[in-house]
N, C-alpha and C positions, 0 to 999 in steps of 0.2 A: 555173677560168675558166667563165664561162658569163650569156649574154642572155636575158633573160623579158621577158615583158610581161604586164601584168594592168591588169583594172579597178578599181585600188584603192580606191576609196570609192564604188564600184558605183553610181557616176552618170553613165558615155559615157564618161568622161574617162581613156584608157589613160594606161599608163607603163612605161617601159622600164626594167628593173634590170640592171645590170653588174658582174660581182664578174673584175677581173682584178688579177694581180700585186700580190694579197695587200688591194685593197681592194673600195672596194665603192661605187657612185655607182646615184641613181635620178632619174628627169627623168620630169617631165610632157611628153608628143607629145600628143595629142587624140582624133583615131580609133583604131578598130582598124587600119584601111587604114596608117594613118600611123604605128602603133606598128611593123606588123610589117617596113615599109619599112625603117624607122630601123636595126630588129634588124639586117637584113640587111646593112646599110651597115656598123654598127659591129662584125659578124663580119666582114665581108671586111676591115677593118682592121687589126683584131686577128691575121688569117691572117696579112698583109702585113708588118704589127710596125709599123704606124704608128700605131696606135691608143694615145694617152697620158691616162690615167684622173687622173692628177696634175693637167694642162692643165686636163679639164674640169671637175674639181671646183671649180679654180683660177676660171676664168671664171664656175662657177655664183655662187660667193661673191659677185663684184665683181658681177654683175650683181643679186644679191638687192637689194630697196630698203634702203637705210640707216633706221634709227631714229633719229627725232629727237632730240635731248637736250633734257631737258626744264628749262623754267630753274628755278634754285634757287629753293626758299620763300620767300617774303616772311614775314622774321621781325616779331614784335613791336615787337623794338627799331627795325628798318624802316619799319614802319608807322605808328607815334609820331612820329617825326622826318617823314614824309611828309606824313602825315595830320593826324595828331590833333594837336599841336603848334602848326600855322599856324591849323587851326582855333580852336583855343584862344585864340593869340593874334590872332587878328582880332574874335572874339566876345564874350571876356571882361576883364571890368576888370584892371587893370595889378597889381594886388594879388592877385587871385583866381588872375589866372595865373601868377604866380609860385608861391604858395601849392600850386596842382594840380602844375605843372611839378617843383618840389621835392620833395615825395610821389613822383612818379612816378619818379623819377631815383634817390632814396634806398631805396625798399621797391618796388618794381614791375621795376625793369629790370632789378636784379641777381640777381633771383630770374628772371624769367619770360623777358626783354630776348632770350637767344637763339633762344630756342623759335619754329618756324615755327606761324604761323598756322594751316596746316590740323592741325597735329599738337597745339593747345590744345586740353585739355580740360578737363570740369567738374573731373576728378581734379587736374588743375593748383591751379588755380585755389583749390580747398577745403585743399587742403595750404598753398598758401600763406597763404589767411587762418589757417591754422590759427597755424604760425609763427609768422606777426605778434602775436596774440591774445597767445602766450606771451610772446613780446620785453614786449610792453604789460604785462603783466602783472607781470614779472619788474622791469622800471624802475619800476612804481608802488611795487612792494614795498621797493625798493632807497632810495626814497626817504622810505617812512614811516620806515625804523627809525631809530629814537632813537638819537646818538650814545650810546656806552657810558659809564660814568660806573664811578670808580675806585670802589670799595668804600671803606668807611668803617674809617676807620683803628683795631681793638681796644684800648683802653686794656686796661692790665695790672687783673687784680681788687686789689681794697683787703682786704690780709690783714686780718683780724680776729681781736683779743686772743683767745686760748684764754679757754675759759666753762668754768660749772664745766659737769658731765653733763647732758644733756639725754637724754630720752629719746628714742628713733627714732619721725622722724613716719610715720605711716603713710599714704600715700593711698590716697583711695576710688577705686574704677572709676568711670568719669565713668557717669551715668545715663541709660537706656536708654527712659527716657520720649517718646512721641513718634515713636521707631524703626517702620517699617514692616516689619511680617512677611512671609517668602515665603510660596508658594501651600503647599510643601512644609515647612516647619516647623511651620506652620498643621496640616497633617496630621497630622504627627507627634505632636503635641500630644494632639488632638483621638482620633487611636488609645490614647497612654498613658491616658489619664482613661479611657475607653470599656475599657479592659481591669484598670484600678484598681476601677471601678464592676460588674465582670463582666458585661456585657451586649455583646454582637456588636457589631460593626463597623455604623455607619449614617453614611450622610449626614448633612449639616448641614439640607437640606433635609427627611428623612426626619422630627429632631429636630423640626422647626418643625410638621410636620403631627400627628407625636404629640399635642405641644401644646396645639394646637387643637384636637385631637380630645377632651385630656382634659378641657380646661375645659368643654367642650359637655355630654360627659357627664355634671360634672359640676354642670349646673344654670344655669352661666353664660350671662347675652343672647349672644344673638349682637354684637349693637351696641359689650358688650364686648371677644370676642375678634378684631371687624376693627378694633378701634384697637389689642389688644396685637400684630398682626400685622402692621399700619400700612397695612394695603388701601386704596384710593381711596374704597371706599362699601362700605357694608353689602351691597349686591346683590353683591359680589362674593363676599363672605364666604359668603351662601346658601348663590350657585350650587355652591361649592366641597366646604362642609361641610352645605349643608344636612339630606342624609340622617341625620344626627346628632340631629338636631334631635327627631325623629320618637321616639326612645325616652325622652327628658327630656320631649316633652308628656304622655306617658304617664304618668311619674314625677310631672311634677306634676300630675294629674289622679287619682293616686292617692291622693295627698297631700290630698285636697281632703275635707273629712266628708261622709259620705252625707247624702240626702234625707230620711230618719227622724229621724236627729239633728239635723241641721234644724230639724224642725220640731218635735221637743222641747224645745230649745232656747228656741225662738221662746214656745211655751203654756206654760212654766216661769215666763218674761217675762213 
């Protein structure tokens, strides 16, 4: 058993606490003056055995304000038939709104029709188009397919008179002309030949520049090797190989008879 008082949210505003015969009750008083008044009142009570902590709790409750109840949601299916509905029908033609009306009654109400109002969401909403979508979907497909049609009934084969021996035909493998190679058979290929010819392992690219390197060397235009290479223009072929170039004018400049002979040639004439 026992009375306190405190300022419980330490803003003037005391309260009295009471824990008798096993409970426990707290009340707002106001001052201190008036908290510690009250103390006093409700220990002499309590001396007396007139004091009933049951009663007052009793009384606090009935006195607490009631909460209102709040009125239920205005559903969809609610607000159709209130709202949208008369609107409809006052605004739109007699056709149009049957048309709306029917949709909404057939795909809209039975899916969404209980849901209140404040509780639609976009999530609603997107699931249901979604469903529809497949419903749609699923009747377009229901309706292309071609009735089934019985198979065609196998006539028995037409024995044929025993012949004298024939020999066994043989069939060819059907022809592989035109077949597209993988990136990796391609490889494959291109290692076996490269290890039949004994020469290391190179790119297909590596081969192309060999190429061109040896036709250069060997005396060939240039103008030649950017068409066996398929370049866009000779300037390409230059900028590429043209350091090649550089030991073949030499070659041909070797090639060429001296200036002595020349002119022997020439006073011979």
């Amino acid at each position: 058993m026992g009375v306190s008082i405190r300022d419980k949210n330490k803003d003037g505003i005391w309260w009295v606490s009471v824990r008798h015969a096993g409970q426990r009750v707290s009340e707002q008083v106001g001052s201190q003056e008036d908290a510690l008044l009250a103390k006093q009142e409700i220990e002499s009570d309590i001396r007396r055995g007139k004091y009933n902590i049951a009663a007052v709790k009793a009384a606090r409750v009935a006195m607490a304000p009631k909460q209102e109840e709040k009125p239920a949601a205005l559903t969809l299916k609610d607000y159709y038939e209130k709202t949208i509905r008369p609107l409809w029908d006052g605004s739109l033609s007699r056709n149009t709104y049957l048309s709306y009306d029917s949709s909404f009654r057939v795909h809209i109400l039975p899916a969404l029709g209980e849901v209140g109002l404040p509780d639609l969401t976009r999530d609603h909403v997107k699931s249901f188009v979604g469903r529809l979508r497949k419903k749609t979907v699923a009747t377009a497909q229901k309706k292309e397919v071609p009735p089934k049609e019985d198979p065609p009934k196998k006539e028995p084969p037409i024995e044929e008179p025993p012949a004298a021996e024939k020999p066994p035909e043989i069939k060819e493998p059907p022809p592989e002309e035109g077949r597209r190679l993988s990136k990796e058979t391609i490889r494959k290929i291109r290692a076996a030949l490269q290890a039949k010819a004994k020469i290391r392992r190179r790119r297909v690219h590596d081969t192309r520049h060999t190429f061109a390197s040896l036709l250069l060397s060997n005396g060939e235009s240039l103008k030649y090797v950017s068409a066996r290479l398929g370049h866009s223009s000779i300037r390409m072929t230059a900028d590429v190989y043209g350091h090649l170039e550089v030991g073949s004018n030499h070659a041909a400049m070797d090639r060429l008879p001296s200036l002595s002979a020349s002119k022997t040639q020439a006073a011979n004439v």
